[in-house]
C-alpha positions as CSV (number, residue, x, y, z in Angstrom):
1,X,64.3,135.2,219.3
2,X,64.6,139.1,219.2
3,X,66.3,140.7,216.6
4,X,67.2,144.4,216.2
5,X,65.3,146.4,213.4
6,X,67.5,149.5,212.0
7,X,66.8,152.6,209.7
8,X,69.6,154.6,208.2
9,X,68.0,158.0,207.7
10,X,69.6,159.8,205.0
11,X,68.3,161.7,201.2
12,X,68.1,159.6,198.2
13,X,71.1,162.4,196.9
14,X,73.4,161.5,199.9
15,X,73.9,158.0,199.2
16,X,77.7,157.6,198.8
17,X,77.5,156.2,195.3
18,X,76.1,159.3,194.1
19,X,79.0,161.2,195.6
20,X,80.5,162.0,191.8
21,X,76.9,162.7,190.1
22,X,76.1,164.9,192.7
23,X,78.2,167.8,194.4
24,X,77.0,167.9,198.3
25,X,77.1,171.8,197.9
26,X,74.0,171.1,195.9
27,X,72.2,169.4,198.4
28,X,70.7,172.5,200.5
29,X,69.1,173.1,197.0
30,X,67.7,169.7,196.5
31,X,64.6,168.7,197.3
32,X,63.7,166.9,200.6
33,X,61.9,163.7,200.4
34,X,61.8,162.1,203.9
35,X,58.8,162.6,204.9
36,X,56.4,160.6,202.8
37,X,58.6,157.5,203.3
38,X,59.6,158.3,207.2
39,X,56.0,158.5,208.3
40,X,54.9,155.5,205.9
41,X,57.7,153.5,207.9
42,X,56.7,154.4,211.2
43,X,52.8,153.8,210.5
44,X,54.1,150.5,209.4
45,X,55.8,149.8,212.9
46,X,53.2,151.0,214.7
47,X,50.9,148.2,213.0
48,X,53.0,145.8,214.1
49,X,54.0,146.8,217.3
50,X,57.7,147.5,217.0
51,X,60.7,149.6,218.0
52,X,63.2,150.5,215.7
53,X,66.7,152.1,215.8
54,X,67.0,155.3,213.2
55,X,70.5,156.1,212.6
56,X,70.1,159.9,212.1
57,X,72.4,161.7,210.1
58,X,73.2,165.1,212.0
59,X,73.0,167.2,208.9
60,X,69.3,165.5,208.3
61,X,68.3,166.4,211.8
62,X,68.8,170.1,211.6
63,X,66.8,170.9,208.7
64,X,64.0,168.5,209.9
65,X,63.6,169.1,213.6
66,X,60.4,168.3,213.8
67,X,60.2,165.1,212.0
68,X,63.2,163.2,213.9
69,X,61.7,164.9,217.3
70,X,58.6,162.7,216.1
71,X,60.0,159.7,215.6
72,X,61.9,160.1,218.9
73,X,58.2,160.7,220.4
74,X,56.5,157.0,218.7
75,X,58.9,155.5,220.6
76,X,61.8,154.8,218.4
77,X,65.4,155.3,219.3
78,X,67.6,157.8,217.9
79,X,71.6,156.8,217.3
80,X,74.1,159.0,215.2
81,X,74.9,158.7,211.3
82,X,77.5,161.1,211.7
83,X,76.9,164.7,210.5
84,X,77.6,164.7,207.0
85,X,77.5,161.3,206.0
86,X,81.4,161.2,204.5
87,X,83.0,158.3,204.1
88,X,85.3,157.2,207.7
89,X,88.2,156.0,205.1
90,X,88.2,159.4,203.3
91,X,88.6,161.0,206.5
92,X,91.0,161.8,209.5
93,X,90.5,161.3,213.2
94,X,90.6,165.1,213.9
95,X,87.8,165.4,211.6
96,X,85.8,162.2,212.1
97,X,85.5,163.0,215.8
98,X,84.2,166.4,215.1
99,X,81.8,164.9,212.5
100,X,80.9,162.9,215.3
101,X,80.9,165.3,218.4
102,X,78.2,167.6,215.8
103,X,76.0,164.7,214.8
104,X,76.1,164.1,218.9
105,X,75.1,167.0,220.2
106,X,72.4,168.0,217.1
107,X,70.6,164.5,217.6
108,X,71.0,165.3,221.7
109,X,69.3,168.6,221.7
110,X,66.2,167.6,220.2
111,X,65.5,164.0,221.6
112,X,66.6,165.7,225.1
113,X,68.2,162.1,225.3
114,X,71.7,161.0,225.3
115,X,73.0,159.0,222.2
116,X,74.4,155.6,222.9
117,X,74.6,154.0,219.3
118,X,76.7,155.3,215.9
119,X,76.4,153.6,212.4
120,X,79.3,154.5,209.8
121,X,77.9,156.3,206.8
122,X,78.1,153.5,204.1
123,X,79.7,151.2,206.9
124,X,82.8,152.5,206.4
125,X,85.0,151.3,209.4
126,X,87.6,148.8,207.8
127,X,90.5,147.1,209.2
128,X,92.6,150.6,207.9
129,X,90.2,152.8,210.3
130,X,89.5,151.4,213.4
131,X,91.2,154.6,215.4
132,X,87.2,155.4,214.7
133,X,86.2,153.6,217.8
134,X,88.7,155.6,219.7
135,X,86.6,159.0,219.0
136,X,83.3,156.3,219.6
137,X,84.5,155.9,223.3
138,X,86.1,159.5,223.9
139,X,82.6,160.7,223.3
140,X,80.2,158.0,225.3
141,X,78.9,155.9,222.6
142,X,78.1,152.5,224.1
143,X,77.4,150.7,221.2
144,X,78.4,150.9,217.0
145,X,76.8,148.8,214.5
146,X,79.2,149.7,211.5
147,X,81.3,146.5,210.6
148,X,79.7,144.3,207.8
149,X,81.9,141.2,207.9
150,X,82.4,140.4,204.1
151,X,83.9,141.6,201.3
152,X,83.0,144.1,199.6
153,X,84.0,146.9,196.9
154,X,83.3,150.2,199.2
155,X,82.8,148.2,203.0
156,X,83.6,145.4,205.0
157,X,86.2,143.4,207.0
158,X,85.8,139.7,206.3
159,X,86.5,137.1,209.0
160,X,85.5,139.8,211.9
161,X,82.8,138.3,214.6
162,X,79.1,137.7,212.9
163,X,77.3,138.5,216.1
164,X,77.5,141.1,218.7
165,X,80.3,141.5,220.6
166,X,82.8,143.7,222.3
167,X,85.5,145.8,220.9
168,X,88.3,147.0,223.3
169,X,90.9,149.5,222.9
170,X,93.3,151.3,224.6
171,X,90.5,154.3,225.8
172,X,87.6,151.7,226.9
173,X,85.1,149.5,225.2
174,X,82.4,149.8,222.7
175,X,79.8,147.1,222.3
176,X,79.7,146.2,218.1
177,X,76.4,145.2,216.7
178,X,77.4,143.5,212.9
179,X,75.7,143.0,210.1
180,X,74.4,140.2,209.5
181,X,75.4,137.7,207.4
182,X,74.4,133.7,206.4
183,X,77.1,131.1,206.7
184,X,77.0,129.5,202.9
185,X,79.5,127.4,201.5
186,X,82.7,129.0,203.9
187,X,81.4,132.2,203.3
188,X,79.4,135.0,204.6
189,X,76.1,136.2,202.4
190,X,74.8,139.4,203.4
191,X,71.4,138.9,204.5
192,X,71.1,142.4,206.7
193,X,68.7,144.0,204.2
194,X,69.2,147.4,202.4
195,X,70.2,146.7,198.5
196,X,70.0,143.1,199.7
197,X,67.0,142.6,201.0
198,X,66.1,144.5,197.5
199,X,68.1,142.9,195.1
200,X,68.4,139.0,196.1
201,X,65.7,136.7,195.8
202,X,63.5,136.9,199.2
203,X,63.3,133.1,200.3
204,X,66.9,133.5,200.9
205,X,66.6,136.2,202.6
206,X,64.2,134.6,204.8
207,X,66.2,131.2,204.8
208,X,69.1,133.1,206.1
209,X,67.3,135.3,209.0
210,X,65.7,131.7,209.6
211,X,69.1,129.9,210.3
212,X,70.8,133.1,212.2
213,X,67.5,132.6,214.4
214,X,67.0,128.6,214.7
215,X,69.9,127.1,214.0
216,X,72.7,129.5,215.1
217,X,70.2,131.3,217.8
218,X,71.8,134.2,218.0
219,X,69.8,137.6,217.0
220,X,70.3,139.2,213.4
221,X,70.5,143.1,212.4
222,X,68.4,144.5,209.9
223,X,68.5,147.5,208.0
224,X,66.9,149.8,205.3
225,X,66.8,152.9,204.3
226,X,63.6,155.7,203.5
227,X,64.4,156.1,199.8
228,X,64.1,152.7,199.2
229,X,60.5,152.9,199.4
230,X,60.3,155.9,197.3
231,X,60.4,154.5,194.2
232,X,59.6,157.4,192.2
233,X,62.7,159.3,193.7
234,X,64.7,161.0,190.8
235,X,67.1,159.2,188.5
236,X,70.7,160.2,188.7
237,X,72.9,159.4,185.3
238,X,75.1,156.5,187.1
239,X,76.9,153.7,185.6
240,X,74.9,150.0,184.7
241,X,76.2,148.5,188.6
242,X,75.2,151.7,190.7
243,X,72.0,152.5,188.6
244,X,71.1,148.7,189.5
245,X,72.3,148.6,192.9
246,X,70.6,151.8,193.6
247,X,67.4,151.4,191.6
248,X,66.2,147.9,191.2
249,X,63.0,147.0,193.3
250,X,62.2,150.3,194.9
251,X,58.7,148.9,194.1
252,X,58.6,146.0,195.8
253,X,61.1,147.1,199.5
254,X,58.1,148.1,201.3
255,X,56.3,144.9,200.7
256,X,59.2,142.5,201.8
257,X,59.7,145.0,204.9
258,X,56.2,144.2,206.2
259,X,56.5,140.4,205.8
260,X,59.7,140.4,207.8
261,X,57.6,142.1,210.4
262,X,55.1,139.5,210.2
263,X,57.2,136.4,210.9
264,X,60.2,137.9,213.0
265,X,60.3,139.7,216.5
266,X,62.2,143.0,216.4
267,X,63.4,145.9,218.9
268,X,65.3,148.9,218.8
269,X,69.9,148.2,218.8
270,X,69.5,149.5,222.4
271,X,66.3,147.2,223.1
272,X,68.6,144.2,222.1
273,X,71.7,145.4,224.0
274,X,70.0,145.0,227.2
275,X,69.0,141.6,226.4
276,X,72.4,140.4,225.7
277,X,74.6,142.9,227.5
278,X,72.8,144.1,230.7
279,X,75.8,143.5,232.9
280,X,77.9,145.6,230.2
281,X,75.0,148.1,229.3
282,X,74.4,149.2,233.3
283,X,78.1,149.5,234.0
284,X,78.7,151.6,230.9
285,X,75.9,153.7,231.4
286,X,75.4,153.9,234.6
287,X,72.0,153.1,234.5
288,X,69.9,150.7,232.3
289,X,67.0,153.4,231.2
């Protein structure tokens, strides 16, 4: 079974927790630490022979060209963050879709590539948002991968679909690439990586990409981001949860990352859509590059 393998490019200081510790006029004065981790992460793909999706936010791209051009060049596909990684709730259409129509274009001009895949900055497209897709379709995305279906504090909308799927409105279609989640006990576990791949224990992490796989066999989506390899990053003064959310097991994200890669097949989102979609992803596209 092929799964999709996903990096959410963004600075340690844009994470959305961080949004009242840190003022995002600051961050032009901050300093940049991509690079160590971005190149450590694509060495590690190359090892193992895999594709990846890196959701790109636009306002990383501009100030670092060269670095998402090279990721673009090792092979990897490059889908939209949005530009400046603000939450979709806190937002309006007007200014979501020109977010989105910046991201777009920045991301387009240096891959020389149009960009068929969007991810929600903190997965913010809820049940009270989902005029979002609209904008998605106006501006040719063929696929999202935005909707974690659980509950959460800041994300989520429990009881949508757990596997791909298609999303249809009143402009067109958009193909929806979830989270994924372990059914336990009636309920969905988040077992997509990012702070849980970090923060709960591993063999259930594993047990749970195991099932999606085996016993479900449907394809899971994984995600992580660079800072979570960078465990020497600087420490913000957060509360107790965000401080443990954010901090606990830099140290060990890289290691769990590589074992993934050595039990599990991966591919880029797009790589996976024309397995499962290729009637959908040819018609949408007009050709299936």
């Amino acid at each position: 079974m092929i799964n999709a393998l996903s990096v959410d490019v963004e600075e340690y200081f844009q994470v959305s927790a961080f949004d009242q510790v840190i003022d995002r006029r600051r961050w032009p004065a901050l300093e940049s630490r991509l690079a160590n981790p971005l190149h450590r992460i694509l060495d590690l793909f190359d090892r193992y022979k895999t594709n990846a999706t890196f959701f790109v936010l636009g306002w990383i791209a501009e100030r670092h060209p060269a670095l998402i051009g090279e990721i673009h060049a090792r092979g990897h596909e490059i889908a939209s963050h949005g530009y400046e990684h603000r939450l979709i709730y806190e937002s309006s259409p007007n200014h979501f879709a020109g977010d989105l129509e910046r991201s777009r274009k920045t991301l387009e001009d240096i891959t020389g590539h149009g960009i068929l895949g969007y991810r929600a900055p903190s997965y913010s497209i809820t049940r009270e948002n989902m005029w979002a897709f609209d904008a998605l379709i106006e501006q040719g995305f063929v696929y999202d991968s935005s909707i974690f279906p659980i509950h959460h504090d800041r994300y989520g909308i429990s009881g949508s679909p757990r596997f791909p799927y298609t999303i249809r409105r009143k402009n067109g279609r958009i193909l929806e690439f979830p989270l994924s989640t372990a059914r336990i006990m009636g309920g969905n576990i988040p077992v997509a990586g990012g702070g849980y791949l970090r923060l709960f224990p591993f063999p259930l992490i594993r047990w749970g990409l195991r099932h999606i796989n085996r016993k479900e066999k449907e394809p899971f989506i994984l995600y992580f981001h660079p800072w979570e390899i960078d465990p020497e990053q600087p420490r913000q003064a957060v509360n107790a949860v965000t401080r443990f959310r954010h901090y606990h097991n830099l140290n060990r994200m890289e290691g769990k990352i590589e074992h993934l890669l050595q039990e599990f097949t991966f591919t880029s989102v797009s790589g996976l859509l024309k397995v499962l979609f290729s009637h959908d992803y040819t018609e949408t596209t007009g050709t299936a590059t």
